[in-house]
C-alpha positions as CSV (number, residue, x, y, z in Angstrom):
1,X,68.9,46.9,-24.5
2,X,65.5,45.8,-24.6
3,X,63.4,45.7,-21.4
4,X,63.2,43.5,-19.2
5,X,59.5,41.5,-19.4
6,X,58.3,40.7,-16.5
7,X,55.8,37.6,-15.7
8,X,53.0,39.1,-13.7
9,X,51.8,36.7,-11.6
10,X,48.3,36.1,-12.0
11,X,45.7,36.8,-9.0
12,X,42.7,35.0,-8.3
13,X,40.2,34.6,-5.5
14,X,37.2,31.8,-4.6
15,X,34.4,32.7,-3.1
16,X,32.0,30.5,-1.4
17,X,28.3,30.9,-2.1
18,X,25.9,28.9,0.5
19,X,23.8,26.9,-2.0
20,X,20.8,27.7,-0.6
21,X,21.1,31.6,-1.0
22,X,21.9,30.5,-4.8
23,X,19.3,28.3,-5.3
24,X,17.0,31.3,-3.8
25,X,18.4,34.0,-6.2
26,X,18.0,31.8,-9.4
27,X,14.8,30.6,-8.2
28,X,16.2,26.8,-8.5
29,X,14.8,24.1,-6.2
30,X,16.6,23.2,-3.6
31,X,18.0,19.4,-2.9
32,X,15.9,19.6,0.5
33,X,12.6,20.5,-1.1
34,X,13.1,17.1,-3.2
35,X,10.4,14.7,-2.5
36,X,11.9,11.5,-1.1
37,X,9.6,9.8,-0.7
38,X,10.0,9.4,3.3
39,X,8.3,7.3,5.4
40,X,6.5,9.0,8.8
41,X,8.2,7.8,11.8
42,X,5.1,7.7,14.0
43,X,3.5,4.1,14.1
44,X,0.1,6.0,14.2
45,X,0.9,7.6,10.4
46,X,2.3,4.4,9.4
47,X,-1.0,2.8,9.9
48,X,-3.1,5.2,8.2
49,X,-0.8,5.2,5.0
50,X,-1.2,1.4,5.1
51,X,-5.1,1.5,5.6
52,X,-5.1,3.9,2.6
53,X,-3.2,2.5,0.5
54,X,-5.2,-1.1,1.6
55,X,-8.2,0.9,0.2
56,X,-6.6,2.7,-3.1
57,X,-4.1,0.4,-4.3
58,X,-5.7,-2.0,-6.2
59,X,-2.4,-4.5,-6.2
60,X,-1.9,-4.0,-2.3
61,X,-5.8,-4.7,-1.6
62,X,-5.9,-7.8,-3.8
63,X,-2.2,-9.6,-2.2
64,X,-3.5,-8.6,1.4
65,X,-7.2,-9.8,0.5
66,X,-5.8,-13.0,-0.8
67,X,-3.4,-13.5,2.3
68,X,-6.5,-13.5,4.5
69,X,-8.5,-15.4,2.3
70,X,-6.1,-18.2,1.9
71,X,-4.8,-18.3,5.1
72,X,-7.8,-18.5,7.0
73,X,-9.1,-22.0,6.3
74,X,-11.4,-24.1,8.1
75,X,-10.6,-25.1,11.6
76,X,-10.9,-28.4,13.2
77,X,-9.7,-29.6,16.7
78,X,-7.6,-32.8,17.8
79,X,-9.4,-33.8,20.9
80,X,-8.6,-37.4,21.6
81,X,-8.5,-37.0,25.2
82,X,-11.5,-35.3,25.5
83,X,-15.0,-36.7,26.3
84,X,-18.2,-35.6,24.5
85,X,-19.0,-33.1,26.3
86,X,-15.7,-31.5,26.3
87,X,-15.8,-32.3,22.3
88,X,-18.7,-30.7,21.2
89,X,-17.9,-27.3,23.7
90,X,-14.8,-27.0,21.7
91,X,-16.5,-27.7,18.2
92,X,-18.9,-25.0,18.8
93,X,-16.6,-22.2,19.3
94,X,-15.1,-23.5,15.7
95,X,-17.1,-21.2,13.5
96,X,-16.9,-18.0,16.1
97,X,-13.4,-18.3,15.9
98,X,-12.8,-18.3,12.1
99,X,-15.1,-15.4,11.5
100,X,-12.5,-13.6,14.2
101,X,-9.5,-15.0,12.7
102,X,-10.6,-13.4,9.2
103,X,-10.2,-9.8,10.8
104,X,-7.5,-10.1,13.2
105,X,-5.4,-11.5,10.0
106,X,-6.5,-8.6,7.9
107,X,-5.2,-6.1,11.0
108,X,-2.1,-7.8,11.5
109,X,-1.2,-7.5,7.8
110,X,-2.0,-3.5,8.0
111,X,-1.0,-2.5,11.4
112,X,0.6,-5.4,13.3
113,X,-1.1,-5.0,16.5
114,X,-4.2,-7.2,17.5
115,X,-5.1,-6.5,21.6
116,X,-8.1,-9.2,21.4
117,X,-11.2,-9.1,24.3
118,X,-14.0,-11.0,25.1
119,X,-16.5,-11.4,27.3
120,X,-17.4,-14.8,29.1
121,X,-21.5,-16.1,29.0
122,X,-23.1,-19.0,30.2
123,X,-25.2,-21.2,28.1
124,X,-26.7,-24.3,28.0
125,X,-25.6,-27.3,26.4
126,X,-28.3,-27.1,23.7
127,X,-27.7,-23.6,22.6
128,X,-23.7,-24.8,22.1
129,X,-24.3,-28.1,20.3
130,X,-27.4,-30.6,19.3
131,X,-25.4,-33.4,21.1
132,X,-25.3,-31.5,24.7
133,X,-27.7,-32.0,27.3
134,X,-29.8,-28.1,27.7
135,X,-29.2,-28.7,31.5
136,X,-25.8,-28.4,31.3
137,X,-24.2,-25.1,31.7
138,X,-21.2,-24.0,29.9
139,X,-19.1,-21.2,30.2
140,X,-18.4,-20.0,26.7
141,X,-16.1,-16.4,25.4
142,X,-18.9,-14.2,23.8
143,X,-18.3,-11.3,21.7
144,X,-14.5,-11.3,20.6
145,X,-12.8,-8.0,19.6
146,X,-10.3,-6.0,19.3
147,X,-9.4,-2.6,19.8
148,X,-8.2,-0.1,16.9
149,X,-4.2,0.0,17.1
150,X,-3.9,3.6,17.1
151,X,-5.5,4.2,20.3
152,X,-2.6,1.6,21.9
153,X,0.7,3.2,23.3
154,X,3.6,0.2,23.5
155,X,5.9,0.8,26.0
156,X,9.1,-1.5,26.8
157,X,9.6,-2.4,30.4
158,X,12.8,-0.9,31.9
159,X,14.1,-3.8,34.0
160,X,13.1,-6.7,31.1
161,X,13.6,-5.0,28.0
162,X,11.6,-7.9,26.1
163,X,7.8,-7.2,28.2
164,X,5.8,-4.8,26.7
165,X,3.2,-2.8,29.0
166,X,0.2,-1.9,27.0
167,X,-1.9,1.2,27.5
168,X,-4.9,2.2,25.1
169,X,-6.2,6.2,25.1
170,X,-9.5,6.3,26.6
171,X,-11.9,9.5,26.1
172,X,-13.9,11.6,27.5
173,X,-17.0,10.0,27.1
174,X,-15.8,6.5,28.6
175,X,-14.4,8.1,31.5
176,X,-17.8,9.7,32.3
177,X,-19.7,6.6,31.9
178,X,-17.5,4.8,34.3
179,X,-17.5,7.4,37.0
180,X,-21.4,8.1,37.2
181,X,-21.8,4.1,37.0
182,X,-23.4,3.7,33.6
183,X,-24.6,6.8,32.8
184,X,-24.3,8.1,28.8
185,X,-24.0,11.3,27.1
186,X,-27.6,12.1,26.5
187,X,-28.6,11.7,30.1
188,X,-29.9,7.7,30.1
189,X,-28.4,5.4,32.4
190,X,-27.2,1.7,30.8
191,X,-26.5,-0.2,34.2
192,X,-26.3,-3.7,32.0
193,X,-23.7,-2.3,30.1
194,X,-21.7,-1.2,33.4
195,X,-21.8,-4.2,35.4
196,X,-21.0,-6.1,32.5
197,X,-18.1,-3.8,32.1
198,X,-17.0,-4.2,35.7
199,X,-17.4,-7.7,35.6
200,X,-15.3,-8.4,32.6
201,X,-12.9,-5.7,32.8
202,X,-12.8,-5.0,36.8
203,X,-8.8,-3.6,36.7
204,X,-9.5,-1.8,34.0
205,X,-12.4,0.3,35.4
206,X,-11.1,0.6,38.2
207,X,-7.7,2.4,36.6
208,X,-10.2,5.1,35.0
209,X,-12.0,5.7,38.0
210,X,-9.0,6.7,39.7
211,X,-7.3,8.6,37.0
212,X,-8.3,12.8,36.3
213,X,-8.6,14.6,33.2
214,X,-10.6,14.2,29.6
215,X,-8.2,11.9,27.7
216,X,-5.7,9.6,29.6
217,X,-3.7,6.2,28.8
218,X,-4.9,3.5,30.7
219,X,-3.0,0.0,31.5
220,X,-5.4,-3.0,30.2
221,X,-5.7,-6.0,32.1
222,X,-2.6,-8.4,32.8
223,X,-4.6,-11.3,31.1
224,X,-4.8,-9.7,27.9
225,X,-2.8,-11.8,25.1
226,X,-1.8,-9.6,22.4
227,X,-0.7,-10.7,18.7
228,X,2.2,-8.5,17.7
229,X,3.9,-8.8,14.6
230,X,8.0,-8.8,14.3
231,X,9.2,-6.2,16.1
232,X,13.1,-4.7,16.8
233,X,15.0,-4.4,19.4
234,X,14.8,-0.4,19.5
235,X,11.4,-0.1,18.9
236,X,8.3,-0.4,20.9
237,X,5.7,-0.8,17.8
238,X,5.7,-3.8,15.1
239,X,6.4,-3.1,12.0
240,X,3.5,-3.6,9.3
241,X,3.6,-6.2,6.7
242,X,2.9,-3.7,4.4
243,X,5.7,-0.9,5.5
244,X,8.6,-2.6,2.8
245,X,6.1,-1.4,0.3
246,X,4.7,1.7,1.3
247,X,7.7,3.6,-0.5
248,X,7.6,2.0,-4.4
249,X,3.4,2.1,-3.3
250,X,3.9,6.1,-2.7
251,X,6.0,6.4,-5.9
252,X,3.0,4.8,-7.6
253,X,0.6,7.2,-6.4
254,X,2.5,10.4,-7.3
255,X,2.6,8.6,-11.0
256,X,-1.0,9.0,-10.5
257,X,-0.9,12.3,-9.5
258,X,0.7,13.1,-12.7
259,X,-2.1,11.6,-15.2
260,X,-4.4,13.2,-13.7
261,X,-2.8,16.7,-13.6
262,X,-1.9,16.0,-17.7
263,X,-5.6,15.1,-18.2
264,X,-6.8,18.2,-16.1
265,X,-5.0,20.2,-17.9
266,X,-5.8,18.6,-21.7
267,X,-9.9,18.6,-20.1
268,X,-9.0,22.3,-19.6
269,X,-7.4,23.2,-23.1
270,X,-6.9,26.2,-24.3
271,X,-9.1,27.3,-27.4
272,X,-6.5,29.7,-29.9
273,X,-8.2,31.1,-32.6
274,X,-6.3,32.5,-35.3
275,X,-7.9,35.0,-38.0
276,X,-5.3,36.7,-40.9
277,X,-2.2,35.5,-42.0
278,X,1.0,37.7,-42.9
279,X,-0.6,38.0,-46.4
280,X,-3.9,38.6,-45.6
281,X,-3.7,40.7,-42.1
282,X,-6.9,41.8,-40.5
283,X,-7.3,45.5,-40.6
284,X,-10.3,45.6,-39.3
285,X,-11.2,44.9,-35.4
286,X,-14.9,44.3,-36.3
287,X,-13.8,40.8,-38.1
288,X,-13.0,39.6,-34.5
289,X,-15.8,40.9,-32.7
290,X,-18.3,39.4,-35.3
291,X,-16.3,36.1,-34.9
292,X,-16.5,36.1,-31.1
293,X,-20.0,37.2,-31.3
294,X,-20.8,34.0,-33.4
295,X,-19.0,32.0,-31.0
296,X,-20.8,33.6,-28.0
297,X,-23.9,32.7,-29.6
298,X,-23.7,28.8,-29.2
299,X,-22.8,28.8,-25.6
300,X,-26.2,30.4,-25.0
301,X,-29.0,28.3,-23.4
302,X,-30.5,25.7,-26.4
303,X,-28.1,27.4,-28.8
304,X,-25.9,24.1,-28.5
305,X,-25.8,22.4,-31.9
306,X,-23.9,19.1,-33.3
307,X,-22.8,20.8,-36.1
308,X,-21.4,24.2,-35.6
309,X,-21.7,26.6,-38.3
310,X,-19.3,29.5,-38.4
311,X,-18.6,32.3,-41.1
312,X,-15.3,33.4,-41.5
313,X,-12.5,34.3,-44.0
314,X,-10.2,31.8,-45.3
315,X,-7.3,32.6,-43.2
316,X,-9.1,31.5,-40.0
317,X,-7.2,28.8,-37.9
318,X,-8.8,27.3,-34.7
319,X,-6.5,25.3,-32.8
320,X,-6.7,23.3,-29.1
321,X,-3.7,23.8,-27.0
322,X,-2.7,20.9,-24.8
323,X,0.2,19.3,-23.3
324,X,1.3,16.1,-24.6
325,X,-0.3,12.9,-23.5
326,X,2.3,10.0,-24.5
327,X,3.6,10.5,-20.8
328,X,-0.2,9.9,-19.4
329,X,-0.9,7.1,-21.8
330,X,2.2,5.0,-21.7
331,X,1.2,2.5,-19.1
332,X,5.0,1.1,-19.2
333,X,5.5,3.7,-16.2
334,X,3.5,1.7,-13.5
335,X,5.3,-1.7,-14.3
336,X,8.4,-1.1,-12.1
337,X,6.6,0.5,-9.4
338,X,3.6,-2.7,-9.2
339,X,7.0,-5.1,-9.2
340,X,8.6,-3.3,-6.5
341,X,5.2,-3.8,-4.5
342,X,4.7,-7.5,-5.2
343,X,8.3,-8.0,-4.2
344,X,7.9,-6.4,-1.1
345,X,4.4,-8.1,-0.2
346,X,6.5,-11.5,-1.1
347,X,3.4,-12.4,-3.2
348,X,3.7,-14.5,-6.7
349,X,1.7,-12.6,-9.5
350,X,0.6,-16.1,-10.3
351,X,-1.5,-16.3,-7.6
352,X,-3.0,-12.7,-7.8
353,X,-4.7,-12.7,-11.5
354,X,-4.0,-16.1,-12.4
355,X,-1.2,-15.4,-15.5
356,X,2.0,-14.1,-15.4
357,X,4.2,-11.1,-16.8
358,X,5.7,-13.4,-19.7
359,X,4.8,-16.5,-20.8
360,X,6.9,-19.6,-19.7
361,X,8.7,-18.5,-17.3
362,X,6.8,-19.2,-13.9
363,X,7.6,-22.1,-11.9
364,X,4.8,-22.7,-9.6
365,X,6.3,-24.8,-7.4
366,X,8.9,-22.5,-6.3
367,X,6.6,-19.6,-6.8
368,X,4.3,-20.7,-3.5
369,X,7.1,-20.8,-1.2
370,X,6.9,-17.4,0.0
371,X,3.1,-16.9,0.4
372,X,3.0,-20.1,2.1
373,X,6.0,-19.5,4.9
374,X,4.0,-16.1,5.6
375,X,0.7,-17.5,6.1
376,X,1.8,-20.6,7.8
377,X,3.5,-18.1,10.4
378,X,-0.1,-16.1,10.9
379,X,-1.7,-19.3,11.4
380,X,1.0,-19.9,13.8
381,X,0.3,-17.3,15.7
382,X,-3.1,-17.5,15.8
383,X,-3.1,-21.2,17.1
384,X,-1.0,-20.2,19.6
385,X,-4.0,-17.7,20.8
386,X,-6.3,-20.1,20.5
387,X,-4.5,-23.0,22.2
388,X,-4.8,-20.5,25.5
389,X,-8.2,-19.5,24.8
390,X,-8.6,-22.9,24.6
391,X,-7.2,-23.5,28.4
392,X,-9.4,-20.3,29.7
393,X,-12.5,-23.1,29.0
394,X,-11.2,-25.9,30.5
395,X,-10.3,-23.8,33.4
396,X,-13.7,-22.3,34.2
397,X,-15.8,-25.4,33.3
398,X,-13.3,-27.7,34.8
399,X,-13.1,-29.7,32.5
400,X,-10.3,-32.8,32.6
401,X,-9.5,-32.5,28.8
402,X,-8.3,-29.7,26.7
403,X,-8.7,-29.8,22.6
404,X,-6.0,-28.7,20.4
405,X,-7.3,-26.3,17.8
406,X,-5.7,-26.8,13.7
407,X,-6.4,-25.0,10.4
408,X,-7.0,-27.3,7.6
409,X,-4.2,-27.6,5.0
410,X,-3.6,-24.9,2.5
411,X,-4.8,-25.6,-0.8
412,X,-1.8,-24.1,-2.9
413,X,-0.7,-26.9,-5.1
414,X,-2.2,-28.2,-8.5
415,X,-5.1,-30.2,-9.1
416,X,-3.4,-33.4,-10.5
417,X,-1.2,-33.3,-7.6
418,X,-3.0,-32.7,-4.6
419,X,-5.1,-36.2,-6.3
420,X,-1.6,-37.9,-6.5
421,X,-0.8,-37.2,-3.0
422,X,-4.1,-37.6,-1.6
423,X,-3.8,-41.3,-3.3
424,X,-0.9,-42.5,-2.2
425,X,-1.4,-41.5,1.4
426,X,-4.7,-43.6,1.5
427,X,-3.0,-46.1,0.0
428,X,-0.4,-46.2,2.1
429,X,-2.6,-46.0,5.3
430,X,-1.1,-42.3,6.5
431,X,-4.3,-40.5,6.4
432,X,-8.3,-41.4,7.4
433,X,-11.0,-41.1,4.1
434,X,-12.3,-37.7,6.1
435,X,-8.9,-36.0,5.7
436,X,-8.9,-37.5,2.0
437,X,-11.9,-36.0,0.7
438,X,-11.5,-32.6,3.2
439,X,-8.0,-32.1,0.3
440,X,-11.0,-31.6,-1.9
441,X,-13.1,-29.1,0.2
442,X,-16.2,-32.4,0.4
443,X,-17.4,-33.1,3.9
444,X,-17.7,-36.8,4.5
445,X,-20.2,-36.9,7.0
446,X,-22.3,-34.8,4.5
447,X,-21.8,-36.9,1.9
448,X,-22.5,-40.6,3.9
449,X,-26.0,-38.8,4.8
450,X,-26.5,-38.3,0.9
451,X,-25.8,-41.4,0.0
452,X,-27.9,-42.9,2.8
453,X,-30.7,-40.8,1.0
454,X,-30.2,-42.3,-2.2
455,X,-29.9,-45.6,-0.7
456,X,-33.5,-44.9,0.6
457,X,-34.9,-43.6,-2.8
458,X,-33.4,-46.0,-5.1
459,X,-34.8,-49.0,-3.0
460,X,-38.5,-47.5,-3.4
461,X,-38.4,-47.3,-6.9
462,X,-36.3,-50.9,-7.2
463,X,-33.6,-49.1,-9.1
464,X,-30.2,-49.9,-9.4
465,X,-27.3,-48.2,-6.9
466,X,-25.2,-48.3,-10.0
467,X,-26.9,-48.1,-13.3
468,X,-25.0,-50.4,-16.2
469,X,-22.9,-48.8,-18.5
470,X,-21.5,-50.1,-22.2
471,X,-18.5,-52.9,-21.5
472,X,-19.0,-52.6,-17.8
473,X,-17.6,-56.0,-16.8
474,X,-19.1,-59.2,-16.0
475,X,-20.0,-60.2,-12.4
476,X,-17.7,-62.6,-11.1
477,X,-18.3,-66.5,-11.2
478,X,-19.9,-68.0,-8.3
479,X,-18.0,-70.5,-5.9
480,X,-18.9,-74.4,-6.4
481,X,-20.5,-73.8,-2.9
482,X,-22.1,-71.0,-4.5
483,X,-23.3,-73.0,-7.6
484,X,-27.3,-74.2,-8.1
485,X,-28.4,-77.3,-8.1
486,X,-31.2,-79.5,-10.0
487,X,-33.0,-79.1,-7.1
488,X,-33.0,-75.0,-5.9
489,X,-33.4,-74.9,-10.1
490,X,-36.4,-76.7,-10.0
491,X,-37.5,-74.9,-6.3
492,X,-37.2,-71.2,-8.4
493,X,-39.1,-72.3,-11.5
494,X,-41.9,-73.8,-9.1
């Protein structure tokens, strides 16, 4: 009887091996070491990587540049209820203000804080306007600034979630001049600076003169109006306009970083020079040493020729070795990475070099709608800030009125139809001939002095307002009332 065959049952065990270990052992990288691209998490970092990219980037620099620069029109006020005095006091703070609105725009885009100050001088009338009497004195904001976002700390208000208590980090140096009463680091004293310090700022000086140490946080004044951009609900700092793109902008540059370590590395080519073959080997070492020799020679000081002679057998090969450039050359690479950036800036391409990716296929109407909605909401805000700036004067002048400051209109739509629309308003009565020809960026009252000018000059020299031109019509008939008679005929040939 055969034997019996028995099934052995198969054994088998699992081991588990950390990945990391592996990784280690094989010399692999691990899935931690993988550069994600993260974002920092402190608002100060933020900033800076939004500064430099500002600076770098050439797509991020242009879409913020033309933000500010389209944005930031000219300003004009509505002040109907306000006499001339009060008119012209508001009118001169009109240029001040735009030259300030340029850079607070520009910070709000990078960092999203703006913690504006001022100062408060008295001038006379002349020195504000032409129209103003010099006897009058006016209290006027002076020197508007702001302070650099990273030296603010935010902090949310424990009872009322929604107030924010600011703080800025004041130094060393600040903290001595404010204690010794004016007195700087080399040993002079600036008393004009001081009291004008105290007198602007007196809550503020007096919270460093009672704190201790070389670097402390300091609560500003409670009349301070800062500009924030969006901010959430768990967070004390804004977010930046420029954060959605900070990740596809940090792709970009690591792109970057890869031409240029593909064109250090073909700069830095390796010379191989071949001499003998498998027919032909070199038995002799001297071959080589007379060919390095030779090749010594021309790196030698005035030994460099255009053409370089060298004496060799036939079997002698010189080749360059260099890693391959179609990576570094195709420019296809950048195109993704430059869309994901001007879809997170929310700015056309249209409106940054003037063309588009592929013809036909822009629609400019539709294509403005998100620049505009953003820069209509920073004019928003910065209306707001002036509307209350605007109160501060009234306030300490005591004046009855207060003006109501506006930006012109942006300038965003075609040629033939901004003239269509400018038209039919006129026409239809909706809009004065100033806010017609400001659509155009003319100034009227410029141009009725011009034309006052010419008025002047052609009347001199007997000329014509409007010189004829081929088939310009005929003048219209006169009225029978209008008609000459025998006699005023006979009166103009006398």
């Amino acid at each position: 009887m055969a034997e019996e065959q028995r099934v052995k049952l198969a054994k088998t065990a699992v081991s588990s091996i950390d990945f990391k270990d592996w990784a280690i052992m094989d010399q692999w990288i691990s899935t931690e070491d993988i550069d994600k691209l993260s974002i920092p998490k402190k608002y100060e970092s933020q900033v800076d990587l939004c500064r430099f990219f500002y600076k770098r980037d050439s797509v991020a620099g242009t879409v913020i540049n033309k933000i500010v620069d389209l944005a930031i029109t000219a300003l004009d006020v509505q002040s109907v209820r306000c006499n001339e005095v009060e008119k012209a006091t508001y009118k001169s703070m009109l240029p001040m203000l735009r030259t300030f609105f340029r850079s607070v725009c520009l910070e709000y885009l990078l960092s999203g804080v703006v913690i504006p100050h001022y100062e408060w001088e008295q001038l006379s009338g002349d020195k504000l306007s032409p129209d103003l009497n010099s006897r009058r004195r006016i209290w006027v904001p002076n020197n508007i600034w702001f302070r650099d976002p990273k030296t603010i700390r935010l902090e949310r208000s424990v009872a009322i979630p929604n107030k924010i208590n600011i703080k800025v980090k004041v130094d060393y140096d600040l903290i001595n001049f404010i204690k010794t009463g004016g007195k700087k680091k080399d040993g002079t004293m600036d008393k004009e600076t001081f009291e004008a310090l105290k007198a602007n700022y007196p809550k503020f000086v007096e919270n460093v003169s009672k704190m201790k140490g070389t670097t402390v946080y300091v609560e500003l004044e409670d009349n301070v109006r800062p500009i924030f951009a969006p901010m959430l609900v768990d967070e004390n700092y804004p977010i930046p306009y420029m954060f959605n793109a900070l990740e596809p902008l940090m792709h970009k540059r690591n792109i970057r970083k890869m031409d240029y370590s593909i064109a250090a590395r073909v700069i830095s080519a390796i010379q191989l020079i071949k001499l003998g073959s498998d027919k032909f080997p070199v038995t002799d070492e001297e071959d080589f040493d007379e060919l390095k020799r030779q090749m010594e020679y021309r790196g030698q000081t005035n030994q460099t020729e255009r053409v370089f002679q060298l004496f060799a057998n036939h079997t002698l090969q010189i080749e360059w070795v260099f890693p391959d450039t179609e990576a570094m050359l195709n420019q296809e690479k950048y195109r993704e990475a430059d869309d994901d950036i001007v879809a997170a800036l929310g700015f056309p391409r249209s409106l940054i070099t003037g063309e588009t990716l592929r013809s036909m296929t822009n629609q400019a109407d539709l294509a403005i709608f998100s620049p505009i909605a953003t820069m209509e909401t920073i004019r928003d805000v910065l209306i707001q800030w002036a509307n209350e700036l605007f109160l501060e004067i009234r306030d300490r002048n005591k004046f009855k009125a207060v003006a109501t400051p506006k930006f012109q209109p942006l300038h965003l739509y075609s040629l033939r139809d901004l003239v269509q629309m400018g038209q039919e308003l006129y026409k239809e009565g909706h809009i004065s001939r100033d806010t017609r020809v400001r659509m155009f960026n003319i100034d009227l009252e410029a141009e009725v002095e011009k034309k006052a000018d010419e008025k002047k000059l052609y009347d001199r020299y007997d000329l014509d307002a409007f010189p004829p031109t081929p088939y310009s019509p005929l003048p219209p008939p006169l009225a029978e009332e209008e008609q000459p008679t025998n006699e005023t005929q006979d009166e103009e040939q006398q």
